[in-house]
Structures are given as structure tokens and as C-alpha cells.
BALOBA-1460 file (C-alpha; in Angstrom, 3 decimals):
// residues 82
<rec num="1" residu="x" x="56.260" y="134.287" z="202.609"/>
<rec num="2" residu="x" x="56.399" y="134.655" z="198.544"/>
<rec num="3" residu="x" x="52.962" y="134.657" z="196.913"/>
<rec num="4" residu="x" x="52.415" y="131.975" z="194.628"/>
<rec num="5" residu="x" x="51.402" y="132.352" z="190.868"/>
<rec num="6" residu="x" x="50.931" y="129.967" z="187.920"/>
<rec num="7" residu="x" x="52.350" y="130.375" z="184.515"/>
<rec num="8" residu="x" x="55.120" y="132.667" z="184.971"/>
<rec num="9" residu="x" x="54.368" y="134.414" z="188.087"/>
<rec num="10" residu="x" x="51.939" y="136.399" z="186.711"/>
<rec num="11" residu="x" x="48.803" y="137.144" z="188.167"/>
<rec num="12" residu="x" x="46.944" y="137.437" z="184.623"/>
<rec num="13" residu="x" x="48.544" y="133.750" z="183.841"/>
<rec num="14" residu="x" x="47.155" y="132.568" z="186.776"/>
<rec num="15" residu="x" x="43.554" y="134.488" z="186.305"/>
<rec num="16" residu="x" x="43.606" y="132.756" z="182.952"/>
<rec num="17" residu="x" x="44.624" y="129.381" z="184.169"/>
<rec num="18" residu="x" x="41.495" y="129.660" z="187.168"/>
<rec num="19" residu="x" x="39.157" y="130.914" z="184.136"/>
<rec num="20" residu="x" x="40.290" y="127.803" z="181.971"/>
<rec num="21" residu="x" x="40.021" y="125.317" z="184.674"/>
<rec num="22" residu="x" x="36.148" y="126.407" z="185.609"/>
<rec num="23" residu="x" x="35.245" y="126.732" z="182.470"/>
<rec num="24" residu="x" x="36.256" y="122.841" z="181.812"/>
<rec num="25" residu="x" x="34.790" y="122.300" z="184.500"/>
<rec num="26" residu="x" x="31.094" y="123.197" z="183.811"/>
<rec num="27" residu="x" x="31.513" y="121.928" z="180.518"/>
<rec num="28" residu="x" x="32.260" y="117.928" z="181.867"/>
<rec num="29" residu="x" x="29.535" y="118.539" z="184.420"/>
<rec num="30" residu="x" x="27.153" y="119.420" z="181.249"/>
<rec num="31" residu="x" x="28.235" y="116.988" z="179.638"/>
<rec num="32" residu="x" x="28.163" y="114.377" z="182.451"/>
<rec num="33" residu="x" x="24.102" y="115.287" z="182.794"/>
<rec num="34" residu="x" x="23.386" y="116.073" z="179.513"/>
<rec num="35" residu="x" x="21.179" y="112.718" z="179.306"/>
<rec num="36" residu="x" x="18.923" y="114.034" z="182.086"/>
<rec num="37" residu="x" x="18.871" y="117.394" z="180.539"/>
<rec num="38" residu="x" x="17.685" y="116.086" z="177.530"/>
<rec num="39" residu="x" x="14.832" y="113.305" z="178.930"/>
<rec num="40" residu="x" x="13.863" y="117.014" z="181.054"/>
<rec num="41" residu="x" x="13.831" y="118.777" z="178.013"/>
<rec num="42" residu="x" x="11.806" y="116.316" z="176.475"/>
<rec num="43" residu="x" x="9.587" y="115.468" z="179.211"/>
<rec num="44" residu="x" x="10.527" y="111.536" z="178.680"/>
<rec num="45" residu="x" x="8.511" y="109.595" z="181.271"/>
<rec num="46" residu="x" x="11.573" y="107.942" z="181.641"/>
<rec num="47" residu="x" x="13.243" y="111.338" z="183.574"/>
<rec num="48" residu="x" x="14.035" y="110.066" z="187.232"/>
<rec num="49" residu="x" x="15.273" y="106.928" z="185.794"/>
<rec num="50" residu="x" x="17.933" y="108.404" z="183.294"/>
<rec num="51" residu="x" x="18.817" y="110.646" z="186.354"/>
<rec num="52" residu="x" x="18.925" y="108.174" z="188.854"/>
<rec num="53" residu="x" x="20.641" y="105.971" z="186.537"/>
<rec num="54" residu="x" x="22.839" y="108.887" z="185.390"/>
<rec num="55" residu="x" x="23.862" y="109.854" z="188.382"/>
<rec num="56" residu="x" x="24.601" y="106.309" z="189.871"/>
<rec num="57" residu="x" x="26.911" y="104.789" z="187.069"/>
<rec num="58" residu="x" x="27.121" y="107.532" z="184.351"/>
<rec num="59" residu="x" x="30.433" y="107.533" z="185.780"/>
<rec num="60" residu="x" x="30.933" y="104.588" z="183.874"/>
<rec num="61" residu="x" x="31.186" y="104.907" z="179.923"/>
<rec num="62" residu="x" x="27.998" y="102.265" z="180.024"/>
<rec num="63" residu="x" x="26.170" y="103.479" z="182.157"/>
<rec num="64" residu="x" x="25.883" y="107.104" z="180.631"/>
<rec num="65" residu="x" x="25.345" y="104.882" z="177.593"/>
<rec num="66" residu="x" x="22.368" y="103.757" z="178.440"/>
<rec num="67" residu="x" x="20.386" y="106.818" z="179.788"/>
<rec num="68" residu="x" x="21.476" y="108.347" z="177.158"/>
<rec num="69" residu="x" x="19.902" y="106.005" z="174.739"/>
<rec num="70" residu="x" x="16.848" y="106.016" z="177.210"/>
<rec num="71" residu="x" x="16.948" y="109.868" z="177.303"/>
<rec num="72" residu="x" x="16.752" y="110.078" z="173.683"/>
<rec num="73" residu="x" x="14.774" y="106.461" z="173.216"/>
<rec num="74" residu="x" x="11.233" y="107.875" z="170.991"/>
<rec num="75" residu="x" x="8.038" y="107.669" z="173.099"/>
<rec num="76" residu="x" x="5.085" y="105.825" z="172.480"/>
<rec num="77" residu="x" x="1.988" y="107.836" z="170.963"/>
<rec num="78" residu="x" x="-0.567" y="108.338" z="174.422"/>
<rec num="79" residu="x" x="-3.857" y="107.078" z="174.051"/>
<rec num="80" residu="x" x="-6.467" y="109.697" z="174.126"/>
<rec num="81" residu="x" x="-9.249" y="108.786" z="176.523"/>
<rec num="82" residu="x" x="-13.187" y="109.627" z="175.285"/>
């Protein structure tokens, strides 16, 4: 049985083909979740429901939209208690 290699037959090409593919790969994911990163960053009281939301139809160009608008939405000044 031959061993199979990518671009060329070469096992660099094919080292450099796995390194390209992950590192695509982590930067969709980062990009996929960057509105919960950023309402976690933040500390958005709106967190679990840009990830929920994020993770339920950011698969959808609308729905990552829209947490990311709620991710990035400005909070309200908290009233100090006395």
C-alpha cells in the first residue's frame, strides 16, 4: 500500500496543507463566537443571550447579526443604591 501525500507527494506539502487547514479553522471558529467573546469581554448583561443566541442561529448571517449588535449594543448607566 502507497502512502498518501498532498501537494506533490511531499510530506512538507502536506504538513503545510494540515497547518493551513487548522489554522482556518480556529480562525472561523473565532470568528463564529466573536459576539460572545466580546459581550464576555465586556461583561454585557446580555452574555448568555448573545451565546445562546449565537450558538443557535449564528449559523445564519442574521442571526450572528443580531448578537452581535446585542454584544456590542451600549449599556445603560446602573443606578447606585444609598
Amino acid at each position: 500500500m502507497e502512502d498518501v501525500y498532498l501537494l506533490g507527494g511531499t510530506v512538507v506539502g502536506t504538513i503545510v496543507v494540515f497547518l493551513i487547514f487548522a489554522v482556518s479553522l480556529l480562525v472561523t471558529v473565532g470568528l463564529y463566537f466573536l459576539p460572545g467573546i466580546i459581550a464576555l469581554i465586556r461583561g454585557s448583561r446580555l452574555t448568555a443571550p448573545v451565546i445562546v443566541l449565537n450558538i443557535l442561529l449564528g449559523w445564519t448571517l442574521l442571526g450572528w447579526v443580531v448578537a452581535m449588535v446585542m454584544a456590542a449594543w451600549p449599556e445603560p448607566p446602573r443606578r447606585r443604591r444609598y
